[in-house]
NUDO-351568 format. One record per residue: residue number from 1; residue in one letter; x, y, z of N, C-alpha, C in turn. Coordinates in pm, whole numbers, plus 50000, padded with zeros to 5 digits. Atoms other than C-alpha are relative to their C-alpha. Layout:
// residues N
ATOM num residu   nc1   nc2   nc3  cac1  cac2  cac3   cc1   cc2   cc3
ATOM NUM      A     X     Y     Z     X     Y     Z     X     Y     Z
...
This chain:
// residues 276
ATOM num residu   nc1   nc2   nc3  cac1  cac2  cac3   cc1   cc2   cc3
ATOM   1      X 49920 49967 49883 13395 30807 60452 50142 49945 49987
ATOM   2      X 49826 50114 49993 13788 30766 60477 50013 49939 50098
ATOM   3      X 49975 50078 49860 13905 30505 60680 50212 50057 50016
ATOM   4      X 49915 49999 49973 14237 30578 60845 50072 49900 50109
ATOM   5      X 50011 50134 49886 14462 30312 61031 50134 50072 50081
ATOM   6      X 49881 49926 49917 14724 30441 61297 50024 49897 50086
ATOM   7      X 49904 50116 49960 14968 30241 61454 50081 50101 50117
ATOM   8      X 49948 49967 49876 15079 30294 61795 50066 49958 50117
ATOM   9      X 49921 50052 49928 15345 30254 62032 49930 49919 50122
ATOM  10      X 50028 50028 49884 15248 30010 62371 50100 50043 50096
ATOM  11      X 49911 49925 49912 15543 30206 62530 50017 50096 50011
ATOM  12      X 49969 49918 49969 15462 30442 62518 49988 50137 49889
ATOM  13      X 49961 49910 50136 15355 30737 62220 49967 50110 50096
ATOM  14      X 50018 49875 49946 15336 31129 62263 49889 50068 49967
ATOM  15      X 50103 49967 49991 15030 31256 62369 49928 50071 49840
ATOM  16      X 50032 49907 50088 14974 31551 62146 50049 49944 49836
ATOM  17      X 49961 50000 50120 15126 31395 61838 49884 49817 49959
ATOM  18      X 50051 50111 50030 14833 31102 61844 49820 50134 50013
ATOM  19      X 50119 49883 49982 14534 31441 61954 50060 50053 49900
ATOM  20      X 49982 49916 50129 14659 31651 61659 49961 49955 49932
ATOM  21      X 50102 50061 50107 14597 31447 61390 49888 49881 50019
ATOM  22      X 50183 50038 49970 14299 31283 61567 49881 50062 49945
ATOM  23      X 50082 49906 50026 14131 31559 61578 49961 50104 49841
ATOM  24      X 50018 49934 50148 14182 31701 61220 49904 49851 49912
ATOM  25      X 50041 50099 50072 14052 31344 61111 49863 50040 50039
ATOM  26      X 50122 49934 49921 13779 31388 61354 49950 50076 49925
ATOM  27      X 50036 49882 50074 13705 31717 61194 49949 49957 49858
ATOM  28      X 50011 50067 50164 13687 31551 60832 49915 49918 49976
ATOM  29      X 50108 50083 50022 13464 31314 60967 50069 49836 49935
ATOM  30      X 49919 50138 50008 13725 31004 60888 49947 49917 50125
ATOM  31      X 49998 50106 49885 13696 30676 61047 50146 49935 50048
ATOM  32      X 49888 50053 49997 14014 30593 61244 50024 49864 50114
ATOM  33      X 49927 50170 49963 14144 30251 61321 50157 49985 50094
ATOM  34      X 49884 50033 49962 14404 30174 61582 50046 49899 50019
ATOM  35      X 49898 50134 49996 14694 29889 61578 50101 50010 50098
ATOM  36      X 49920 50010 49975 14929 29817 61786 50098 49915 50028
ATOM  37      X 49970 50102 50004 15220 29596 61801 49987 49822 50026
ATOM  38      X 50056 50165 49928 15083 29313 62047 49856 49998 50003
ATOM  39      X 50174 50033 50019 14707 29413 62060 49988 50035 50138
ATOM  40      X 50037 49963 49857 14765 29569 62398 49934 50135 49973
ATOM  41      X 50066 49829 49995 14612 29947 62488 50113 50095 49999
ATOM  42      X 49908 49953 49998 14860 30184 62405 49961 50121 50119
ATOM  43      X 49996 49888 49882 14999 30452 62665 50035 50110 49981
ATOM  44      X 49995 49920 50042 15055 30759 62648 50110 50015 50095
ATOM  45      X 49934 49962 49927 15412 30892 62760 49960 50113 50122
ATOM  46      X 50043 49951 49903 15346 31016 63118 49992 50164 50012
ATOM  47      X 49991 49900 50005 15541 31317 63034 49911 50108 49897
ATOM  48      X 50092 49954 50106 15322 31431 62788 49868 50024 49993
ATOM  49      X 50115 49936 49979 15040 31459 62971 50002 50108 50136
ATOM  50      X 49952 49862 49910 15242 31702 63238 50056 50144 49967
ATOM  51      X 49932 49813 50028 15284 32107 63224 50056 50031 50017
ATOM  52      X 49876 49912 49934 15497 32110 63420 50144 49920 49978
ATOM  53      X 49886 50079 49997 15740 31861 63270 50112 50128 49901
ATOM  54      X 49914 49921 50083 16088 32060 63145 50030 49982 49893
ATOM  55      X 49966 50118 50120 16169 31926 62786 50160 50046 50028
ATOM  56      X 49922 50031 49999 16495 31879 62854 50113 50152 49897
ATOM  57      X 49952 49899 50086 16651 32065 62529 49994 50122 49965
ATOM  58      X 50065 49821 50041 16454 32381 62509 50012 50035 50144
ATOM  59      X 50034 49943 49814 16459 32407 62943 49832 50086 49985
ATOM  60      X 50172 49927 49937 16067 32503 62909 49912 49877 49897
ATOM  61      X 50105 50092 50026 15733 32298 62915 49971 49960 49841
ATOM  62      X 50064 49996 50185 15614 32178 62517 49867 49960 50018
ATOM  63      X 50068 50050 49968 15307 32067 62704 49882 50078 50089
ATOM  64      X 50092 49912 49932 15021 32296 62741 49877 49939 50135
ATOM  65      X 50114 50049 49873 14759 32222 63083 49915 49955 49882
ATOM  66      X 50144 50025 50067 14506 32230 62771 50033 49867 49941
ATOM  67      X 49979 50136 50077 14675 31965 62596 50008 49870 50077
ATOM  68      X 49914 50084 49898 14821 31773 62888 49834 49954 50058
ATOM  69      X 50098 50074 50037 14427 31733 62964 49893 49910 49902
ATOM  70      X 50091 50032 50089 14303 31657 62639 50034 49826 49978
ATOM  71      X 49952 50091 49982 14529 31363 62673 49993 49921 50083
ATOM  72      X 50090 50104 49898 14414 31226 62986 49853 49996 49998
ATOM  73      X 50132 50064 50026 14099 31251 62862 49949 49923 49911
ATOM  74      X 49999 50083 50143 14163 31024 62541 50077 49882 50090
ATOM  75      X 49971 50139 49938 14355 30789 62780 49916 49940 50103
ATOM  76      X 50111 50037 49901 14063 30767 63028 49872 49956 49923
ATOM  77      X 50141 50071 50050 13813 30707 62751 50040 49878 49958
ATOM  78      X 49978 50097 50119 13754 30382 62543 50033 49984 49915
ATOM  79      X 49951 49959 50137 13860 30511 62241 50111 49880 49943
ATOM  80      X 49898 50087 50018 14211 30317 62245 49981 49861 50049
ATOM  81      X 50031 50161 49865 14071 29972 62484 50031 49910 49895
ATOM  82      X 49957 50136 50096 14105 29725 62179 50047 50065 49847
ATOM  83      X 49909 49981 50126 14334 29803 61910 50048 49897 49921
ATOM  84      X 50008 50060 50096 14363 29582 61638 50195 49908 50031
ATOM  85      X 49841 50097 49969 14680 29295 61697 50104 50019 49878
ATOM  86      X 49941 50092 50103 14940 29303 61456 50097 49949 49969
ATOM  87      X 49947 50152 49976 15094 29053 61549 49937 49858 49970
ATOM  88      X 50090 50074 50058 14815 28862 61487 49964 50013 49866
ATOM  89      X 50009 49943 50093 14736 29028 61181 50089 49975 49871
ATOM  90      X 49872 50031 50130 15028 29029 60941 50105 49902 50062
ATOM  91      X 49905 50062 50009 15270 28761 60905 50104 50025 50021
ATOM  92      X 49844 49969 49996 15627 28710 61024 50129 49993 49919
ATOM  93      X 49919 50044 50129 15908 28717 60791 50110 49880 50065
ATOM  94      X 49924 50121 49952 16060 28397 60817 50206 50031 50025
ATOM  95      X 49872 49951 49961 16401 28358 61003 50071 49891 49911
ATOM  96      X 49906 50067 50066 16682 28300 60750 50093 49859 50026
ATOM  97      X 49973 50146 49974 16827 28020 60922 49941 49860 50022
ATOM  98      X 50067 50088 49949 16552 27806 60972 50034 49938 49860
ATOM  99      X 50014 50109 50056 16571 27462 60784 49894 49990 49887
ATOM 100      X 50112 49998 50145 16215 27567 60584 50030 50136 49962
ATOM 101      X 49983 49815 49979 16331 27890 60538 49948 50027 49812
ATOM 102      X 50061 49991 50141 16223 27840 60097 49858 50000 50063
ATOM 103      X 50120 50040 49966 15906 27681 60192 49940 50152 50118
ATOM 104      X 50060 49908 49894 15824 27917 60465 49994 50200 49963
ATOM 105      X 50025 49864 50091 15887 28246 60253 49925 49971 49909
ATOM 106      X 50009 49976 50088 15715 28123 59996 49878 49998 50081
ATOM 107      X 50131 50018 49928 15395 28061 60251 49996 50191 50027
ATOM 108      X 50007 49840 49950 15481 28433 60392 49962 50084 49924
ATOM 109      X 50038 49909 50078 15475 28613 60086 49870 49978 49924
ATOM 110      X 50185 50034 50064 15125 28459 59972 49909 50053 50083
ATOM 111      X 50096 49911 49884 14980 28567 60317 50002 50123 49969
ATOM 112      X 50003 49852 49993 15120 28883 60285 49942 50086 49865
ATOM 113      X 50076 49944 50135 14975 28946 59947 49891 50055 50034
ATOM 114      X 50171 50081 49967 14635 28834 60059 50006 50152 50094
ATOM 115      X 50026 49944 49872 14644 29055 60401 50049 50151 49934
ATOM 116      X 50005 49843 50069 14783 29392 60197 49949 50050 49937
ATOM 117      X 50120 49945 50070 14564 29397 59949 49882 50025 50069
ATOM 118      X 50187 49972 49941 14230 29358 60190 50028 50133 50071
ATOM 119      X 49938 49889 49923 14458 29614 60415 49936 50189 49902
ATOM 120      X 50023 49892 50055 14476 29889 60155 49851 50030 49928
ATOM 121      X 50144 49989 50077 14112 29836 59996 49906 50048 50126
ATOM 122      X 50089 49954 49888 13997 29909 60370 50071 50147 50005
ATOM 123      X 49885 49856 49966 14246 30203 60434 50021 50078 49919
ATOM 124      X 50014 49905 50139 14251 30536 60253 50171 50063 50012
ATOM 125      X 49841 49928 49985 14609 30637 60453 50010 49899 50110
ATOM 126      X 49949 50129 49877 14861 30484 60751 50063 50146 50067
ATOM 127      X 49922 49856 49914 14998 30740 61017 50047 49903 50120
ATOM 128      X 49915 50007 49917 15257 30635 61232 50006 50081 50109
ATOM 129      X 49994 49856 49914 15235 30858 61602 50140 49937 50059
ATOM 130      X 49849 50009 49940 15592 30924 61721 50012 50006 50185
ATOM 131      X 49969 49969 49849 15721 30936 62109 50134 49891 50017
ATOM 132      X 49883 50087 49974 15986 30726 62296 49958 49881 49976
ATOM 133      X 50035 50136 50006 15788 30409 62287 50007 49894 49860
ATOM 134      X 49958 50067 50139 15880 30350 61891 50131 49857 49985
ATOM 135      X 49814 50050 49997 16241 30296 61984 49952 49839 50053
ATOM 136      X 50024 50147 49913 16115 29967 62174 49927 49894 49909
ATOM 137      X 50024 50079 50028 15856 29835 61965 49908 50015 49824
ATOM 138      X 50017 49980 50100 15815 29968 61649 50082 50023 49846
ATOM 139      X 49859 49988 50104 16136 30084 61458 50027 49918 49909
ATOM 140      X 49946 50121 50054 16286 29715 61406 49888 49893 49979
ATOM 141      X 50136 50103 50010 15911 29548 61367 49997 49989 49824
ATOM 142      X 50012 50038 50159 15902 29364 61025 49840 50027 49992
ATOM 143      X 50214 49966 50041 15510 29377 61041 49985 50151 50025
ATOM 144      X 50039 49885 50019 15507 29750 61078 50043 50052 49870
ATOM 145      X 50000 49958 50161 15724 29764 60737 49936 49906 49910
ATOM 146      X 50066 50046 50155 15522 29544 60560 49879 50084 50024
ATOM 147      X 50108 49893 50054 15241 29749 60661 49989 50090 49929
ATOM 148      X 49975 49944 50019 15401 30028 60602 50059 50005 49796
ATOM 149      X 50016 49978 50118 15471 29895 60250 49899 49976 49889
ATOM 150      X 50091 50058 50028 15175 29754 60196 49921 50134 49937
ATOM 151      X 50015 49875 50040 15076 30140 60180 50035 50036 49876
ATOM 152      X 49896 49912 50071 15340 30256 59995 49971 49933 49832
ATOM 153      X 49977 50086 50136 15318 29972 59691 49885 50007 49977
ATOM 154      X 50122 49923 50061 14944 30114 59691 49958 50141 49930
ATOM 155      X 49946 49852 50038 15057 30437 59625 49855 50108 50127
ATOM 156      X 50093 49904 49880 14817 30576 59952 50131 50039 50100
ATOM 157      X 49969 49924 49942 14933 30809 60185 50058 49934 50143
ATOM 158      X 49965 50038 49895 15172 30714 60433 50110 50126 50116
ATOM 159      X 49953 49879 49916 15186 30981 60748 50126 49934 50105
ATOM 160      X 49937 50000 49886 15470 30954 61033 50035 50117 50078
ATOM 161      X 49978 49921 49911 15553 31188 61340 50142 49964 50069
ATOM 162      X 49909 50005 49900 15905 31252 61541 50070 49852 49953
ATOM 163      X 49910 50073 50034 16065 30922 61597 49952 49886 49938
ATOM 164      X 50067 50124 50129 15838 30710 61413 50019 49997 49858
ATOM 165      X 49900 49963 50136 16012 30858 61091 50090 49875 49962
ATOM 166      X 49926 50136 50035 16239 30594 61147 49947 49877 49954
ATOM 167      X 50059 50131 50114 16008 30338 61034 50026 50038 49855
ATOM 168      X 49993 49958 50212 15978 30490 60691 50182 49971 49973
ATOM 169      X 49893 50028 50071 16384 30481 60658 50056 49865 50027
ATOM 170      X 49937 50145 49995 16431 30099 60774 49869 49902 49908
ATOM 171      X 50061 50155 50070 16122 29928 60601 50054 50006 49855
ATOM 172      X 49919 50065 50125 16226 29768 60295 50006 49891 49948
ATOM 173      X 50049 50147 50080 16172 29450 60047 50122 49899 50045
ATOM 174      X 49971 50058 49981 16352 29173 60177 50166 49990 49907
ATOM 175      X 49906 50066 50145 16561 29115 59828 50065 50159 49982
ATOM 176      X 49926 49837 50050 16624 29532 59753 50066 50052 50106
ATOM 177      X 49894 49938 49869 16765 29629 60127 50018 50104 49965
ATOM 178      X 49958 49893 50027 16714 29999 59990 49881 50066 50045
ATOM 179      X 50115 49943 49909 16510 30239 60240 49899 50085 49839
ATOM 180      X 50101 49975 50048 16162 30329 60064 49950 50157 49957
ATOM 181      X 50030 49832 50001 16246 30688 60124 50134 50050 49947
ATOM 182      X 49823 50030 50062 16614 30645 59934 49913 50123 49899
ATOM 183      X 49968 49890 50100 16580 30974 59693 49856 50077 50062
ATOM 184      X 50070 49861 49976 16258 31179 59891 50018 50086 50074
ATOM 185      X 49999 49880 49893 16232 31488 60133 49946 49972 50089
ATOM 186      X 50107 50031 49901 16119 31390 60469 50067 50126 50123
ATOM 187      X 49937 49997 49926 16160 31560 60812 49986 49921 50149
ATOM 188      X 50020 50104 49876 16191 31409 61189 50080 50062 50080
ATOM 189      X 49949 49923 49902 16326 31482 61488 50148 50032 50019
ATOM 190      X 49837 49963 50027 16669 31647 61491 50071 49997 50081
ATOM 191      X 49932 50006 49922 16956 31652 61623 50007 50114 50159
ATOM 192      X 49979 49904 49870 16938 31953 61848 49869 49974 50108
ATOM 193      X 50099 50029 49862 16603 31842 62014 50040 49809 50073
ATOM 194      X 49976 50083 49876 16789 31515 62137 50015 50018 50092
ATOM 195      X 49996 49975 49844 16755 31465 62507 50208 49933 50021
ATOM 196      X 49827 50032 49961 17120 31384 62694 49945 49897 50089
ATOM 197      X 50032 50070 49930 17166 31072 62951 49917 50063 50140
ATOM 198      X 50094 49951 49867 16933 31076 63236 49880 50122 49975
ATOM 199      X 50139 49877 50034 16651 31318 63068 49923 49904 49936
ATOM 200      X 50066 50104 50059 16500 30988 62918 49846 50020 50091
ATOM 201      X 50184 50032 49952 16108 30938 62922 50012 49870 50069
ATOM 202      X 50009 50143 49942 15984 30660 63159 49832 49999 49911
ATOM 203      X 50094 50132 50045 15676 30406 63054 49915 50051 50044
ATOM 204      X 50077 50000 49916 15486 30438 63325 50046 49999 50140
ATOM 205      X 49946 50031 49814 15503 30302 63717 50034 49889 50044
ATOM 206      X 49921 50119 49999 15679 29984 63582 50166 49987 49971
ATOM 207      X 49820 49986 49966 16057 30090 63621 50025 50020 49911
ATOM 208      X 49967 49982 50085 16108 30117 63270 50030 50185 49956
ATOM 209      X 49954 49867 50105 16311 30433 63129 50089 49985 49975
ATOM 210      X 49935 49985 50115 16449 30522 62840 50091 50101 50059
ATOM 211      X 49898 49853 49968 16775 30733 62874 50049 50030 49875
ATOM 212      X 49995 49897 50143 16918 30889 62559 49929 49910 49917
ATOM 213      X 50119 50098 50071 16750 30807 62240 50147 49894 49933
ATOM 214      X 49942 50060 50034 16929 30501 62137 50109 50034 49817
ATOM 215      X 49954 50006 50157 17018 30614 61767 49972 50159 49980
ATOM 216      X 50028 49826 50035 17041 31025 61602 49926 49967 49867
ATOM 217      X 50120 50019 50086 16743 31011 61385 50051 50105 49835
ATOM 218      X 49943 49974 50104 16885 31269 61164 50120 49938 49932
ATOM 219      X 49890 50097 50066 17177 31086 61061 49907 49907 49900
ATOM 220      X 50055 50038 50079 16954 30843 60963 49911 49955 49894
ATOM 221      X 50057 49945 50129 16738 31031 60780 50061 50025 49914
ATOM 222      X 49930 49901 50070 16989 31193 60610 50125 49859 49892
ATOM 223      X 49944 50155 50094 17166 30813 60484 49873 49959 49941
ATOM 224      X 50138 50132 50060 16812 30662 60402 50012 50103 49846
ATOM 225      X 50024 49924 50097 16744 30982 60189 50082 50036 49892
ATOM 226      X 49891 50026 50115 17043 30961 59973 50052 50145 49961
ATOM 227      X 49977 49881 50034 17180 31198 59771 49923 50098 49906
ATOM 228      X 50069 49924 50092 16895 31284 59571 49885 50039 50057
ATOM 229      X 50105 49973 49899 16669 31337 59875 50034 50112 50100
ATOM 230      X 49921 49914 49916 16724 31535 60174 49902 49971 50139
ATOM 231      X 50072 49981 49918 16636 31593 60521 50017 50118 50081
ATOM 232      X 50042 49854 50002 16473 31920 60658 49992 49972 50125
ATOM 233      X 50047 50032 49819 16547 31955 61089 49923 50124 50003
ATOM 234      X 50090 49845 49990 16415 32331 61023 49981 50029 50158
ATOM 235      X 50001 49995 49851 16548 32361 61389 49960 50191 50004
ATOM 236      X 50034 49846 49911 16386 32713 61519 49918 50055 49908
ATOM 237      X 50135 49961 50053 16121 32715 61253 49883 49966 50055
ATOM 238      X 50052 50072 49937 15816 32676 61387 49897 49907 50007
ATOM 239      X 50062 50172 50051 15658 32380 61211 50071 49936 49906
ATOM 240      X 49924 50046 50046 15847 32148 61057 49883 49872 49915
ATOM 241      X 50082 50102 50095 15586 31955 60777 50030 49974 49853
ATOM 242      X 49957 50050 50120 15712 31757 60460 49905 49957 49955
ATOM 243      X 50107 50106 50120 15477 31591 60175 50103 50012 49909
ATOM 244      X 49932 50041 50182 15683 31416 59904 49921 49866 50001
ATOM 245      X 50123 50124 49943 15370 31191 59855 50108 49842 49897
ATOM 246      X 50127 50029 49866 15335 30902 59974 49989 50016 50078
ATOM 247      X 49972 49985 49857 15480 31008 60271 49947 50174 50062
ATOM 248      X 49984 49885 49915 15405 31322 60503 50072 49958 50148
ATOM 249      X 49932 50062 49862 15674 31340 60796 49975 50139 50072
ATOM 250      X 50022 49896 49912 15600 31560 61078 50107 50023 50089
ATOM 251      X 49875 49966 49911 15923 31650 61287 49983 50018 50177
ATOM 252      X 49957 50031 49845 15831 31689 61662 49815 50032 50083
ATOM 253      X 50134 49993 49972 15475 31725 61886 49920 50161 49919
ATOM 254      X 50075 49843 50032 15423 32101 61780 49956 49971 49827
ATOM 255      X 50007 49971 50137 15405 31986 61403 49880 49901 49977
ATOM 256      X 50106 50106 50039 15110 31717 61477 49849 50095 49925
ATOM 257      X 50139 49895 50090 14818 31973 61402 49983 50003 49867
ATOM 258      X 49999 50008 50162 14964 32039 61051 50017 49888 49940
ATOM 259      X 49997 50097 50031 15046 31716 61022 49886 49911 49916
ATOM 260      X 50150 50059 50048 14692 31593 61022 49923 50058 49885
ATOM 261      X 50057 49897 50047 14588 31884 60885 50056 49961 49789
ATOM 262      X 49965 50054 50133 14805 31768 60540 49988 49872 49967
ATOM 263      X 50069 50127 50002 14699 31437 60554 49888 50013 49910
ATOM 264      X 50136 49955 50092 14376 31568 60486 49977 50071 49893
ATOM 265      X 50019 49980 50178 14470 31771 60177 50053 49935 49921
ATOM 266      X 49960 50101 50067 14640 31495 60055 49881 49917 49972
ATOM 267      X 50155 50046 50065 14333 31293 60029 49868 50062 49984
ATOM 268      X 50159 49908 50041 14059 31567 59980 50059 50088 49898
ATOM 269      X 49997 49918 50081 14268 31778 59756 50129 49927 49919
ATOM 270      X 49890 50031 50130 14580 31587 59560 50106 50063 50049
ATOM 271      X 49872 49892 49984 14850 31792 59768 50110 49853 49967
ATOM 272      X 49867 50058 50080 15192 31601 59608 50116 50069 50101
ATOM 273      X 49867 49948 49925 15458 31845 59787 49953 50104 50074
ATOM 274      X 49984 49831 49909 15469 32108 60056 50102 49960 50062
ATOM 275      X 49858 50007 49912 15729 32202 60273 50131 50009 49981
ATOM 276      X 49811 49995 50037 16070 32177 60055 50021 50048 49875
């Protein structure tokens, strides 16, 4: 059986882009594992489980009744209730100014040996689910890129969705400071489906919303990926799915289906490239 480990926003991820490739795993008969930054229950952006919400950029719903229940019925079960800490889990990278700051990297990078190797010998892939809640607590998380390279320096399959893309172009080895995806093909959410001020997702029914997205994701796809890479917005096509293995990037909720869906011929069949 594959084990799969998915990593998920507590602020918040998008419904359908955590049910898409659920359900293709599901289907495959995978076992999947969820993490999330603190070890809380992740949420599902509110809007994302409404039909009748406008998406902002397109002025019409992206959020079918069928989906918009399938999603309150994955946030009403147990499924997500204890998700794996990791924070607890993987080690912090020590802060450069501290006084042990030798000593204390050299402790870090022995843990982190230890904890990536047992990581990837459990784990067959890593899928990142995208929404607004990245921007908060996933993006700039050093323990999501060492997971995330912990993958990668296994040479297993590392999925992302929408704005969780941006993990893949900031993790990076401490000493090389050169994104992990510096010369491949990925895609992610583009410029034309940014929202404008005041169309921001909220949290929940704790005051918190997001108003534009803090950063244009293509941009910095399009620096990580260099000049011997590229990045594909394939705005008004209507799936937007990359494999330049290790990575598969999925571009926005409508592309989670295939998403999963190449996941799974990546580890049942050897797929290497689609999409570019």
């Amino acid at each position: 059986m594959k084990k799969i480990l998915t990593v998920l926003s507590e602020w918040g991820y998008w419904g359908e882009e955590l049910v898409g490739p659920l359900d293709q795993f599901d289907k495959a008969g995978y076992e999947v594992t969820f993490v999330t930054p603190r070890g809380r229950k992740p949420l599902a952006v509110p809007q994302s489980m409404d039909p009748t919400h406008i998406d902002p950029p397109r002025g019409y719903s992206v959020v079918s009744p069928e989906m918009a229940e399938r999603v309150r019925e994955l946030e009403a079960s147990e499924r997500l209730d204890n998700p794996v800490n990791l924070f607890e889990w993987y080690p912090d990278r020590p802060y450069v100014s501290s006084p042990e700051y030798f000593d204390e990297l050299e402790a870090y990078y022995t843990a982190l040996a230890r904890i990536s190797e047992e990581t990837t010998n459990e784990y067959d892939a890593l899928l990142l689910v995208g929404g607004s809640g990245p921007f908060v607590d996933m993006v700039n998380n050093y323990r999501v890129h060492d997971l995330i390279l912990a993958f990668y320096k296994a040479n297993k399959p590392v999925a992302a969705e929408c704005y969780a893309v941006t993990c893949l172009a900031l993790a990076r080895e401490i000493d090389a400071r050169e994104s992990i995806v510096r010369g491949k093909h990925v895609t992610g959410h583009p410029l034309e489906d940014d929202w404008e001020e005041g169309t921001g997702f909220a949290r929940g029914d704790d005051g918190f919303v997001l108003g534009p997205p803090p950063f244009v994701l293509e941009y910095i796809l399009r620096d990580a990926t260099g000049p011997d890479g590229g990045f594909y917005g394939n705005f008004g096509r209507p799936i937007s799915v990359i494999v330049d293995y290790p990575f598969i990037t999925a571009r926005t909720a409508r592309d989670s289906y295939p998403c999963g869906e190449k996941v799974v011929e990546v580890l049942e069949s050897g797929l290497v490239r689609y999409g570019w």
